[in-house]
N, C-alpha and C positions, 0 to 999 in steps of 0.2 A: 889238707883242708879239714876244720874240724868241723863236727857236727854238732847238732844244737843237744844241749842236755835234756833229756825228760825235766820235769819238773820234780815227779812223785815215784819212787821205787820202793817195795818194801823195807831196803837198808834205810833212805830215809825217812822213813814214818818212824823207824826206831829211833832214829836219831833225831826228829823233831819230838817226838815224844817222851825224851830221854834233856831234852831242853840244850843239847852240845852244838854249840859252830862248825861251819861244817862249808865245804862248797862242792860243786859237781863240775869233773871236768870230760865232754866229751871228746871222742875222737877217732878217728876212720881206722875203725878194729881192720886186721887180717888175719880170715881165718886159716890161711896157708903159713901161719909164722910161724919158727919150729918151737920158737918161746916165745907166751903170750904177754906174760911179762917185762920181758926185754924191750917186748914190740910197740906194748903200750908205755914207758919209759921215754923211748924214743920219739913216739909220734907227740909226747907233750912237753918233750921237754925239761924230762925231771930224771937227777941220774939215779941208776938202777937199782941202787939204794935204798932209794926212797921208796919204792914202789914194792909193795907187798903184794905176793902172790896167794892167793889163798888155794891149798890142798887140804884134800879130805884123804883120808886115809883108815887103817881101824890098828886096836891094840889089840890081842886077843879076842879078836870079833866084835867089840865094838867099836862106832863111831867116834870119830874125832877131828876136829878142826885143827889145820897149822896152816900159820904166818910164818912166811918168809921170807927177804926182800927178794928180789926178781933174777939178781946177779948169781945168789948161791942154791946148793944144793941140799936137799934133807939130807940125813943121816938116819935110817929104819930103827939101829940100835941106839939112837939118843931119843928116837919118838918114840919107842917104847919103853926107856927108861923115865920119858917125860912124865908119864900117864904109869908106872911099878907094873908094865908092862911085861912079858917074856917075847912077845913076837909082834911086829908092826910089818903092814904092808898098805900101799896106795888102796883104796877103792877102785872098782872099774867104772869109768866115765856113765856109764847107766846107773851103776848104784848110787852114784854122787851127785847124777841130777835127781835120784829119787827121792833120798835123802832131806835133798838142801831145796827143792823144788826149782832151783835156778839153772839154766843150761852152763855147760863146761864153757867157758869161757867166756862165763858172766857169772861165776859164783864168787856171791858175798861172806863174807865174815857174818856178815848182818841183816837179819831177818829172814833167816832161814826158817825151814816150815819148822821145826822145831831144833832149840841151842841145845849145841854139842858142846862138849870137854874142848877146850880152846887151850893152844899151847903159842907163842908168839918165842919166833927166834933169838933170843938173848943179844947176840949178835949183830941183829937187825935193827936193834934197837937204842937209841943215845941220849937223849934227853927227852924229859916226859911232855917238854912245850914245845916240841921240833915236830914238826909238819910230815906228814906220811900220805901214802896213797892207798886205795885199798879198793876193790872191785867196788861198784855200784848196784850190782844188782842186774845188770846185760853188757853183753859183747861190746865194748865201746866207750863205755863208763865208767868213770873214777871217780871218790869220793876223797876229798882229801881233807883230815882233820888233824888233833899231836896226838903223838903216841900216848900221853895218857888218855885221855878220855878214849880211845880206841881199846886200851888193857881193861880200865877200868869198866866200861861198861859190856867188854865180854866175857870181866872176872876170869881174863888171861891167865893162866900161866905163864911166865919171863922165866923161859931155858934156853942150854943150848942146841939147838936139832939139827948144827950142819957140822 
């Protein structure tokens, strides 16, 4: 059973503000899933592909944003080579909602309390009018727009990180 979408999240104020199409899709988050990802894929509908997970992570002690669809895995030494890196590791789920202001398992690409270095999976990624998924801003929510206006208005980076 899905749920009704908010209307208004940070990610989309960016995105009505930023003038890009765009739609919200909800739906009955588990916070028991061992992938959230996956989980959210599944509960809409859409293969795993499609659905970009967003992590936070740092390169040499700073913050960074990565895209990745939901199916694959990072690679530490391609996220650190993404950002001329020597060392990359995850953040700890406190430092990521500090960070990003949003809880783990509702963090956006988009509109975060302040934009980090964004890197998008090369791999993840296939034509720039093909339709993706991307957190909404809470546990539950998807925003789905193409893959370009998604690079383009986080001034992505297109690597490879798995």
């Amino acid at each position: 059973m899905a749920k009704t979408a908010p209307k208004t999240t940070r990610a989309t104020q960016i995105l009505d503000r930023a003038g890009l199409r765009y739609s919200l899709h909800a739906y009955d988050y588990d916070p028991e899933a061992q992938r959230i990802g996956l989980q959210a894929a599944e509960a809409l509908g859409v293969p795993p592909g499609r659905v970009l997970k967003t992590l936070m992570a740092s390169v040499d002690g700073r913050p960074v944003c990565l895209l990745v669809a939901s199916d694959r895995e990072v690679s530490m030494k391609r996220v650190a080579a993404a950002f001329s890196g020597k060392a990359a590791a995850m953040l700890k789920p406190a430092d990521a909602e500090r960070l990003t202001g949003y809880h783990v398992g509702g963090i956006s690409p988009l509109g975060q309390k302040r934009p980090f270095p964004t890197a998008v999976d090369a791999g993840s990624l296939g034509d720039p009018e093909a339709e993706i998924h991307v957190n909404g801003g809470g546990r539950g929510l998807q925003i789905r727009l193409t893959e370009g206006d998604l690079t383009s208005l986080l001034k992505a980076l297109v690597v490879p990180l798995t």
